[in-house]
DOVEX-696662 format. One line per field, with one value per residue: residue in one letter; x, y, z of N, C-alpha, C in turn. Coordinates in steps of 0.001 Angstrom, whole numbers, always signed. Layout:
residuo <- [A,...]
n.u <- [X,...]
n.v <- [Y,...]
n.w <- [Z,...]
ca.u <- [X,...]
ca.v <- [Y,...]
ca.w <- [Z,...]
c.u <- [X,...]
c.v <- [Y,...]
c.w <- [Z,...]
This chain:
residuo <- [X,X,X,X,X,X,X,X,X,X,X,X,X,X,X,X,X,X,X,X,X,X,X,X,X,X,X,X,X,X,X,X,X,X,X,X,X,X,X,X,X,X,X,X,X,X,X,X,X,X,X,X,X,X,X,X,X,X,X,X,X,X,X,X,X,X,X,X,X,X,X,X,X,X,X,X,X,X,X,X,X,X,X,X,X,X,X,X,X,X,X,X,X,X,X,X,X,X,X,X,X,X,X,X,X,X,X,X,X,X,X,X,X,X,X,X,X,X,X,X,X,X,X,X,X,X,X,X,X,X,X,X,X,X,X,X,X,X,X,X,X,X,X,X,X,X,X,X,X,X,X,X,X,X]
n.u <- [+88738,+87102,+87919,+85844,+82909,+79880,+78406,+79669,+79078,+76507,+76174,+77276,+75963,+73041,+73757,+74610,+72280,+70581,+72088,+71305,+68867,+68492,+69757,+68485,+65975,+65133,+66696,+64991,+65421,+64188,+60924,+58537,+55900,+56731,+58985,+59349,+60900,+62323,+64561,+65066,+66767,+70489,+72577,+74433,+73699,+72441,+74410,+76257,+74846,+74635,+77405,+78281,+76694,+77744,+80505,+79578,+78789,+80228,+82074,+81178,+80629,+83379,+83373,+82261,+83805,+85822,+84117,+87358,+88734,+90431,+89286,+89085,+91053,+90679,+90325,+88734,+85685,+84447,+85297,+84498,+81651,+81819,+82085,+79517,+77643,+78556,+78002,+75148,+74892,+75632,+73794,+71276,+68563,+69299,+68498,+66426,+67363,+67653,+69552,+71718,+69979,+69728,+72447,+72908,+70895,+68021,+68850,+71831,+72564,+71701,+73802,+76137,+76171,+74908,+77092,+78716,+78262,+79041,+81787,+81497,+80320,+82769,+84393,+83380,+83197,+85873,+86077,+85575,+85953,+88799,+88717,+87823,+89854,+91731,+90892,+90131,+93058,+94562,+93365,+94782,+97412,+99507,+98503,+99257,+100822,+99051,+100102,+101738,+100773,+100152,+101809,+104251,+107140,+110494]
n.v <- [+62557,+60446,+58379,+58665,+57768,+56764,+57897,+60545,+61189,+61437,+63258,+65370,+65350,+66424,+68983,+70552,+70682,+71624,+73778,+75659,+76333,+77348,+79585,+80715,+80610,+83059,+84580,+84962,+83610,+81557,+81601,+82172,+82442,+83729,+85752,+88558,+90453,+92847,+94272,+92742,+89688,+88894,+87905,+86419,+85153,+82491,+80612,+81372,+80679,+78136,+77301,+77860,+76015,+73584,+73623,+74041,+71916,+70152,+71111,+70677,+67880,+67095,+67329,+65307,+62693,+59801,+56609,+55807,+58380,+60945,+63923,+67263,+70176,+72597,+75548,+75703,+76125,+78351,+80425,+78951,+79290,+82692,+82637,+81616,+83530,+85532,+84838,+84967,+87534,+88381,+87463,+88303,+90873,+93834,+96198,+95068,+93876,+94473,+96013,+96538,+98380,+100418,+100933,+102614,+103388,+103577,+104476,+104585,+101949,+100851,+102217,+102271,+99513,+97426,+97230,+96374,+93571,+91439,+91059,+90042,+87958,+86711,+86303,+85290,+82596,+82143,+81904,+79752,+77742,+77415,+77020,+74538,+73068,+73418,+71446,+69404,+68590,+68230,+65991,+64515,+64241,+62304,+60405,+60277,+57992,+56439,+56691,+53449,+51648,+53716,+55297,+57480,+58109,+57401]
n.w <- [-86238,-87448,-86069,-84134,-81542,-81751,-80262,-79704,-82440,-82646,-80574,-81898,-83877,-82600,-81246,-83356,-84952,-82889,-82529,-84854,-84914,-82355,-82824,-85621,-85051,-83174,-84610,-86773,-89164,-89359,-89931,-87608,-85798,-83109,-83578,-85280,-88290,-88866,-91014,-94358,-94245,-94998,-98115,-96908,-94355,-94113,-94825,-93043,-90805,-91168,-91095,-88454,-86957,-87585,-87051,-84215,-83184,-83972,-81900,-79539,-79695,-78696,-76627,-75180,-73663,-74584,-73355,-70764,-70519,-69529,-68187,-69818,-68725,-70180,-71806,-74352,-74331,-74050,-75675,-78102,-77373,-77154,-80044,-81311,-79879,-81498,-83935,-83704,-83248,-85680,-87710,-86734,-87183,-87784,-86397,-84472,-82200,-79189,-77386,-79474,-80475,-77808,-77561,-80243,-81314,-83809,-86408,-86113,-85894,-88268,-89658,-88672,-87124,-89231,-91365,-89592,-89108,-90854,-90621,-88186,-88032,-89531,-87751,-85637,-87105,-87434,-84186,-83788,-85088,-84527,-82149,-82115,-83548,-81841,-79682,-80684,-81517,-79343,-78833,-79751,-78741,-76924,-74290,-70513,-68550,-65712,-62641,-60956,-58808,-57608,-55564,-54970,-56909,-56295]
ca.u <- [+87319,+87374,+87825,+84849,+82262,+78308,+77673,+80050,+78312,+75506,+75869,+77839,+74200,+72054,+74315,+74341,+70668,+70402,+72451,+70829,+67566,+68859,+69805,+67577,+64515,+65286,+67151,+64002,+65510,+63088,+59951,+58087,+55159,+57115,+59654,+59477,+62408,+62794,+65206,+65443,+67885,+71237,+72250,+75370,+72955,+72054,+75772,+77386,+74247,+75223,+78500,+78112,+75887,+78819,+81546,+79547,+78188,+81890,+82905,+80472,+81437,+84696,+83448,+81562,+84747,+85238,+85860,+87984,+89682,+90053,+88598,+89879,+91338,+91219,+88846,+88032,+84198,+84550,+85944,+83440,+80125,+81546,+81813,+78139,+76989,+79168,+77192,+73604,+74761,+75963,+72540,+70227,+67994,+70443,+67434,+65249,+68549,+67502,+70879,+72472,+69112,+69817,+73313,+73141,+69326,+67806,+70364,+73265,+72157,+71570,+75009,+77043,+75829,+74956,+77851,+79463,+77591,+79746,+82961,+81212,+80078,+84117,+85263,+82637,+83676,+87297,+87008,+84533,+86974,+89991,+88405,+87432,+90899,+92261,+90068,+91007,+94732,+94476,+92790,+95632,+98214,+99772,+97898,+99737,+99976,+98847,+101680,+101259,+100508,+99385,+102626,+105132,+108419,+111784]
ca.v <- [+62451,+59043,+57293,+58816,+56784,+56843,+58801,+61535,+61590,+61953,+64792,+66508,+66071,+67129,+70071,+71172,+70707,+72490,+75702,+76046,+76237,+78295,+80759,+80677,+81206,+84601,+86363,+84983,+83220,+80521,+81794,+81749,+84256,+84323,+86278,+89441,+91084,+94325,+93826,+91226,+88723,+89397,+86743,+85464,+84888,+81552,+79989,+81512,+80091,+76544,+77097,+77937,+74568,+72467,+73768,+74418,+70159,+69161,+71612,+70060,+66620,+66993,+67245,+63698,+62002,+58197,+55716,+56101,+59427,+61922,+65554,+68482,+71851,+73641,+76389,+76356,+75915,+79811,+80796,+78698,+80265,+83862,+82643,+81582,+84229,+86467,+84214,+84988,+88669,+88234,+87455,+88650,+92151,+94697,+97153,+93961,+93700,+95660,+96094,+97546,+99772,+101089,+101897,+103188,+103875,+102726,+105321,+103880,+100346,+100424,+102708,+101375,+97965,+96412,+97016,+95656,+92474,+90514,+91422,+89543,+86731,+85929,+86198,+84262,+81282,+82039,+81813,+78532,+76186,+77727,+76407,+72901,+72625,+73356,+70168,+67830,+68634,+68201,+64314,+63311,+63684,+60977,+60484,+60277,+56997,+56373,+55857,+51751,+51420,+54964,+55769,+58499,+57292,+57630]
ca.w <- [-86023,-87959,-84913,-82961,-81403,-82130,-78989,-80038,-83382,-82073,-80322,-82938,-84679,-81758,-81300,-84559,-84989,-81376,-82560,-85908,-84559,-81413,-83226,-86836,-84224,-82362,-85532,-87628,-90407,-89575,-89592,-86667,-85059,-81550,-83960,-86489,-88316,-89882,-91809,-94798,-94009,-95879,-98572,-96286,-93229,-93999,-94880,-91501,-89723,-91374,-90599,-87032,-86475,-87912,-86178,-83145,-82923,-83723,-80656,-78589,-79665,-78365,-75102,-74977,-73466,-74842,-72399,-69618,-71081,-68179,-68539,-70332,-68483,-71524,-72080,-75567,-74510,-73947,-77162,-78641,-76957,-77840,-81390,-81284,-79742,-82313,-84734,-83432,-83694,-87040,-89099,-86522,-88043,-86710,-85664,-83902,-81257,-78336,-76899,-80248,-80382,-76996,-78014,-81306,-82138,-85399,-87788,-85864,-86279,-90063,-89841,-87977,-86821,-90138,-91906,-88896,-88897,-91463,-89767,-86848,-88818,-89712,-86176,-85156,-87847,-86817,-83337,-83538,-85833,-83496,-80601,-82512,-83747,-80534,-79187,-81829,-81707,-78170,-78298,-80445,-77813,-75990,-72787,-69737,-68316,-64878,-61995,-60428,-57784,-56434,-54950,-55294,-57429,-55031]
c.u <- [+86776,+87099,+86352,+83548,+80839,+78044,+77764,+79225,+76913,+74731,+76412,+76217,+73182,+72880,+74227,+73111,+70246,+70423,+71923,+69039,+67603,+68827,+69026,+66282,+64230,+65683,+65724,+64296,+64910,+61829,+59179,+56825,+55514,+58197,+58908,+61392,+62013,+63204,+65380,+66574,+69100,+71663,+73713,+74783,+73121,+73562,+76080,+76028,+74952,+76865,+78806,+77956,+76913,+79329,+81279,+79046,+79392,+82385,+82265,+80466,+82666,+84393,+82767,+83380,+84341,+85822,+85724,+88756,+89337,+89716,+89602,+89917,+90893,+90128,+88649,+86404,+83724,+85010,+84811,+81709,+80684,+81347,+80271,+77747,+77208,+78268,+75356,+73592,+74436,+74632,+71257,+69836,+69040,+69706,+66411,+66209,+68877,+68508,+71684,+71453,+69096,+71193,+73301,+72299,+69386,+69024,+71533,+73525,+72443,+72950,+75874,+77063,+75858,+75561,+79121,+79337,+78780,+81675,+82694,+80995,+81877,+84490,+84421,+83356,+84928,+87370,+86288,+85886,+88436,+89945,+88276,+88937,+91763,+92047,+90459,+92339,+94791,+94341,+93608,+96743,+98661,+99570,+99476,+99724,+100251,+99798,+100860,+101659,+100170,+99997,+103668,+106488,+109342,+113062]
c.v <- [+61132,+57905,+57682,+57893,+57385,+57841,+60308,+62347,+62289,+63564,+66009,+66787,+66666,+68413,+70907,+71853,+72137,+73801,+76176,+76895,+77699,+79716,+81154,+81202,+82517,+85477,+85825,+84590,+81949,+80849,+81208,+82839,+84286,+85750,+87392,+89858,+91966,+94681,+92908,+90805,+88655,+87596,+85571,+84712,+83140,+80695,+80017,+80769,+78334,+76287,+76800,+76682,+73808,+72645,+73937,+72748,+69757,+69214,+70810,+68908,+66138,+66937,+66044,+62929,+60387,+57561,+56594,+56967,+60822,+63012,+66576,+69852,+73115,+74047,+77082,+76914,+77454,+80407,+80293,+78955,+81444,+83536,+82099,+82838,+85666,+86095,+84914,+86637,+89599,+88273,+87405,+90186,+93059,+96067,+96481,+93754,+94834,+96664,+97200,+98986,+100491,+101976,+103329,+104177,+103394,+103189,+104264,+102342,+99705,+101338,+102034,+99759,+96734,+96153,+96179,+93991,+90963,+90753,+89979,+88179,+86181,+86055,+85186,+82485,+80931,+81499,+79761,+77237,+76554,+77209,+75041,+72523,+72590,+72094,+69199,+67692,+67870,+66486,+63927,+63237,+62731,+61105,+59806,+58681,+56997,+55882,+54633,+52441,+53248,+56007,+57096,+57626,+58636,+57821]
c.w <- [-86573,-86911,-83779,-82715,-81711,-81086,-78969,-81202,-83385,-81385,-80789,-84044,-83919,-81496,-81774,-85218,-83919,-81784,-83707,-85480,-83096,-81806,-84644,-85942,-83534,-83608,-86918,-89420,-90381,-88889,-88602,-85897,-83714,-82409,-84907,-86768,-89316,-90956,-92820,-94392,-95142,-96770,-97976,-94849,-92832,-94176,-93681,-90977,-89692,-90672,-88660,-86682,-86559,-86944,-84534,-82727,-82657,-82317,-79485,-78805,-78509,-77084,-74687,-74886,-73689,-73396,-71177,-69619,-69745,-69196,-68793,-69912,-69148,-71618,-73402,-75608,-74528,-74981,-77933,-78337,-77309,-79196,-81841,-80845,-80476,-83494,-84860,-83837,-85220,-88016,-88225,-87396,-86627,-86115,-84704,-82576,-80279,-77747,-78025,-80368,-79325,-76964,-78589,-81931,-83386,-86153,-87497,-85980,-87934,-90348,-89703,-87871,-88129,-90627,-91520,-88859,-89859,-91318,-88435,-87354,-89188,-88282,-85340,-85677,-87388,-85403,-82733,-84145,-85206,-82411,-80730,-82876,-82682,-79907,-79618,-81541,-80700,-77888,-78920,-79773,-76915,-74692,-72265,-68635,-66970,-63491,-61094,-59329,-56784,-55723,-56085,-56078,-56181,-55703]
């Protein structure tokens, strides 16, 4: 990452910025009156959010190709949106999350759900710096170099 260019950086900080905010605004750990929450906010909330942002700018770094570097097959970018959105689950109010309240209902929420929540929060982290390390590994391989002239070898 040493070698990356300003542009990359860049959007490893608008990224970061991006998902902090993305998700801090809906589960209401940044106050806001489009939001309420139910629930106080637990005291790992705010770490996994930080975490998320990092690892989720870097991931989205990786995809700002330098240069003349062809495009990447590889579908970490999918690994890395569930782990965001495992994230958003993670330290939203686990009774404010319509979806688990249609499951579970409130009981099963504050039963079930919350205790679940920091379970979700490591799989999230896991599957975010799995998907960034995947990326990185990936740009340090020896590109392929281009066959001259266009043609088939005989």
């Amino acid at each position: 990452m040493r070698t990356w260019i300003p542009r990359r950086l860049l959007a490893a900080a608008v990224g970061g910025t991006a998902t902090a905010v993305v998700i801090a605004v809906p589960t209401d750990l940044i106050d806001t009156p489009l939001f309420g929450r139910s629930v106080p906010a637990t005291w790992w909330a705010w770490p996994v959010l930080i975490a998320t942002a990092v690892l989720s700018g870097l991931l989205l770094a990786t995809y700002v190709r330098p240069g003349d570097a062809p495009r990447s097959p590889r579908a970490e970018g999918r690994v890395g949106t569930v782990g965001g959105v495992l994230s958003l689950l993670a330290v939203g109010c686990p009774v404010c999350n319509k979806l688990v309240l249609l499951a579970l209902g409130t009981s099963g929420a504050m039963t079930w759900f919350a205790p679940a929540q920091p379970l979700l929060a490591v799989a999230s982290i896991v599957l975010l710096g799995w998907a960034l390390r995947r990326r990185v590994l990936g740009e340090r391989q020896c590109p392929v170099p281009a066959a001259v002239g266009g043609g088939v070898d005989r």
